[in-house]
N, C-alpha and C positions, 0 to 999 in steps of 0.2 A: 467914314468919309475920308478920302487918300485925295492927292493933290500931285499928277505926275507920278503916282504908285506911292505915295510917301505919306504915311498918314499926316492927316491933319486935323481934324477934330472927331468927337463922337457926340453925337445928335442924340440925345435923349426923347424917349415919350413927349409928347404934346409939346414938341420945339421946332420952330420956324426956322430955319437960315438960305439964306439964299448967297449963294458964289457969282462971280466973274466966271464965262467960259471958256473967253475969246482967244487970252496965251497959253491958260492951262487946262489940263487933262481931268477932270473933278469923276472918280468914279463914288459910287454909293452902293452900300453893303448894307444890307437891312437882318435883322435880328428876330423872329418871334420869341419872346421872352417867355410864351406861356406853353413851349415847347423845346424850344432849344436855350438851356439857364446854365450849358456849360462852351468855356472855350478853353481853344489849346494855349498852354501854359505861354508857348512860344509868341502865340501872335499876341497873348498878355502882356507878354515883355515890352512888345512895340506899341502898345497901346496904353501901356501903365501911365506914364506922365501926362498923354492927352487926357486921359478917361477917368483920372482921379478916382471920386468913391464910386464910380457906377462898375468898376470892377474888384472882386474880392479874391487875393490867392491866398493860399495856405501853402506850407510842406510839410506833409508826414513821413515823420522817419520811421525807420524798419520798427523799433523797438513801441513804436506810437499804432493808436487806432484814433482817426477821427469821425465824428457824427453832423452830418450837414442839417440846418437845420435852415428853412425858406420858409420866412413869414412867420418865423414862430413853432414851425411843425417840423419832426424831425423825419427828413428824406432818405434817409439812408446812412452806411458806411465807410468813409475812405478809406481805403489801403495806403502803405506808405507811396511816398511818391510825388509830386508837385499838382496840386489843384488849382485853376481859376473859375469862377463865375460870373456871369453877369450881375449886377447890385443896382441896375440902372431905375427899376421901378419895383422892386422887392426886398425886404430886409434879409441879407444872407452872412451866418452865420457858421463857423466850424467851431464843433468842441472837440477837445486833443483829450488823449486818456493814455498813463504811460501804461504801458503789458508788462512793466517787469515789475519785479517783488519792492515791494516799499517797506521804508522804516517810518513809523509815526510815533514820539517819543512824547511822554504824558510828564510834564518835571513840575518838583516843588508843590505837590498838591496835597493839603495839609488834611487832616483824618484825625476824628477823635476815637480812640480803641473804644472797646468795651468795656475796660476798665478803666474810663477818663484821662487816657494817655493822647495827647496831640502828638503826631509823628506824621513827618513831610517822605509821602512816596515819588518813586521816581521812575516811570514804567514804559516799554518798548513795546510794539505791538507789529507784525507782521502782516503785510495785509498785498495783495494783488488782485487787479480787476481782472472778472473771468468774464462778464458779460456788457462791454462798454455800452451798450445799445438798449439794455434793461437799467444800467446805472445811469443813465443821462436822464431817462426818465424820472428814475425813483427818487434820487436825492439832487441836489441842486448845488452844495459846499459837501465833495466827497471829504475832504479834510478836517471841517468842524465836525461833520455828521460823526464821523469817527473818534474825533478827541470829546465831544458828549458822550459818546458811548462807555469808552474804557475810560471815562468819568464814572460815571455809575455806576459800571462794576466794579470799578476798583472801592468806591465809597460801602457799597455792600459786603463786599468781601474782606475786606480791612475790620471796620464800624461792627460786625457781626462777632470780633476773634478779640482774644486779651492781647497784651505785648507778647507776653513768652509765647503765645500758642504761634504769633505771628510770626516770631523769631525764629523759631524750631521747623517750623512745616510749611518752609516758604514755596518747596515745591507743590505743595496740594492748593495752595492759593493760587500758583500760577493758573496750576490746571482748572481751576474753578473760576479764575479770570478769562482762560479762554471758552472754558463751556457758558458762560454768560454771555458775553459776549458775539458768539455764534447764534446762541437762543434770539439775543434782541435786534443782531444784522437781518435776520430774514432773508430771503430768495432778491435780492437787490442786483445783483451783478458783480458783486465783491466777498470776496474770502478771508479770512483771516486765519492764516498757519500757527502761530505762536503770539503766546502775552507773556511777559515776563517782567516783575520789578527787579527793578538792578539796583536801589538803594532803597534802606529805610533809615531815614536822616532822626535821630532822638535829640528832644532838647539838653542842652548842657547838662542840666544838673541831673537827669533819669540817667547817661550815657554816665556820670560819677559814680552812679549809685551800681548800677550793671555791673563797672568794672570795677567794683570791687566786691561786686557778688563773685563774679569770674575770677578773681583773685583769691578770695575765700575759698572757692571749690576745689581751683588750681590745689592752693595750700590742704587741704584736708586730703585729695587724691596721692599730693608727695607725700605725706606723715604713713597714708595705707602701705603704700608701697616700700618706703622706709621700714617698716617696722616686719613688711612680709619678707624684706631683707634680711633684716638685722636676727628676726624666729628660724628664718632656714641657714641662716651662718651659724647660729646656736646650734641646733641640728645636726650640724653638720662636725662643729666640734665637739658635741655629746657624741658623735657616735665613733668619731678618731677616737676621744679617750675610752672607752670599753672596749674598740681594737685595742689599743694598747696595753690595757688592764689585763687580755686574756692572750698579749704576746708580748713577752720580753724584748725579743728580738726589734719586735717594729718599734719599739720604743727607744729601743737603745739606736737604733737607724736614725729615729727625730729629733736626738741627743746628738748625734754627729754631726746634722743639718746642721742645727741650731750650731754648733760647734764652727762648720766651714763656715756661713754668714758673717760670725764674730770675727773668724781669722782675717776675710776680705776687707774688714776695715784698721785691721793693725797693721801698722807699717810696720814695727819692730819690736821683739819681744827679746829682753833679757832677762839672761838666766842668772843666781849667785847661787853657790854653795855656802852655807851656812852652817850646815852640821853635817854628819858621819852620813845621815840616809837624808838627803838631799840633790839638786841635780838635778840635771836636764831626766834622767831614769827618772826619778820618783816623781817627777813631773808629769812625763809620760805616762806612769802606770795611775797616776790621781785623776787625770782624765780620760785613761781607758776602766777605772775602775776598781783596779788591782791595789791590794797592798804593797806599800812599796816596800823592797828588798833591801835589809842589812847590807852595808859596804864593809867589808873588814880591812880597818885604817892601816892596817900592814902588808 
């Protein structure tokens, strides 16, 4: 009902009112509800403050799918985009459902092993709606429905394994978290791409005990590898000395090494003559090898 073109109230089902007509212009716009339950967003807007609850808008964004649902029954699909309805003698409702990929994170959820270990999982699960219009149906809390889920299999798949198996082959669990998973979704309207635990939280004293299992193994790996050292450096100088044994030459070569090395750390060497065959000569020939040569004192 407009007033001079200007809205002014909305007239509900089974409501009387009657106007003055004499200074103003009173037109009337009537509605069937049980055929027309949509209006334009625009003339929503001019109608929003008079019309309170007897109008319902929504807006779907691009990335959104909404499910209209009148009286309880679900009417169809909104595209993105601005929606109004009429709410004046029906219950109207939108359900939004995001399209893109979700994270739904499982934390702190305590797990006794197989071998009476408690250990706190802590697990990501990938999930995207492919069918909004079959999941509005099927489940009712898409977010609990899912964190009971990858409850359950994670409690299976943990509860079934010891610590170490759990430790070791955390990818074959993952994979087994999401073929579970999948098995207990069903044809619902939602997917799930990936499960993955990203911690397994151990109490104080197991995570002592661990690490210095892990220290232990550390230490006995360095001692193997030390000692496959220390046999091939033997090796290796067992087999220099039988070169040497079956050649003079290379030997008297590793006499001279050894000889330069010593030289680079003396800063200064002096010589005295003390007797007749003495001398910087017989010096030289006692470390090329030679006997050293008479001097004749005259």
């Amino acid at each position: 009902m407009t007033r001079n073109g200007t809205p002014l109230t909305v007239v509900q089902h089974g409501v009387v009112r009657g106007l003055w007509t004499v200074r103003d212009t009173i037109e009337v716009e009537t509605f069937d509800l049980r055929t027309a339950h949509r209006i334009d967003p625009l003339e929503a807007d001019r109608w929003a403050r008079l019309a309170g609850l007897a109008i319902t808008q929504a807006q779907i964004a691009n990335h959104e799918a909404g499910i209209l649902h009148l009286d309880g029954l679900q009417s169809g699909r909104l595209g993105p985009g601005r929606h109004a309805f009429w709410a004046a003698t029906r219950a109207v409702r939108v359900v939004k459902h995001d399209l893109r990929p979700q994270t739904l994170d499982v934390t702190a959820q305590e797990i006794l092993t197989k071998d009476r270990v408690t250990v706190r999982i802590n697990l990501s699960a990938i999930t995207r709606v492919t069918d909004p219009e079959v999941l509005t149906r099927a489940v009712p809390d898409v977010g609990q429905h899912m964190h009971r889920l990858v409850q359950l299999a994670d409690r299976a798949a943990v509860g079934g394994r010891i610590l170490d198996a759990l430790l070791k082959e955390r990818a074959r669990v993952d994979d087994e978290l999401t073929t579970q998973i999948r098995d207990r979704l069903g044809d619902i309207g939602l997917a799930v791409s990936d499960v993955r635990i990203k911690d397994v939280i151990l109490p104080g004293d197991m995570r002592e005990m661990l690490n210095k299992v892990v220290e232990a193994e550390k230490a006995a790996e360095a001692n193997v590898i030390r000692r496959r050292e220390e046999t091939a450096a033997t090796r290796s100088l067992l087999n220099t000395a039988r070169l040497m044994e079956n050649h003079p030459t290379l030997m008297r070569l590793k006499e001279l090494e050894a000889l330069e090395r010593l030289t680079d750390k003396v800063g200064r060497i002096d010589v005295r003559q003390t007797a007749p065959v003495a001398g910087l000569p017989a010096l030289l020939d006692t470390l090329m090898g030679e006997a050293p040569q008479k001097v004749d004192p005259t």
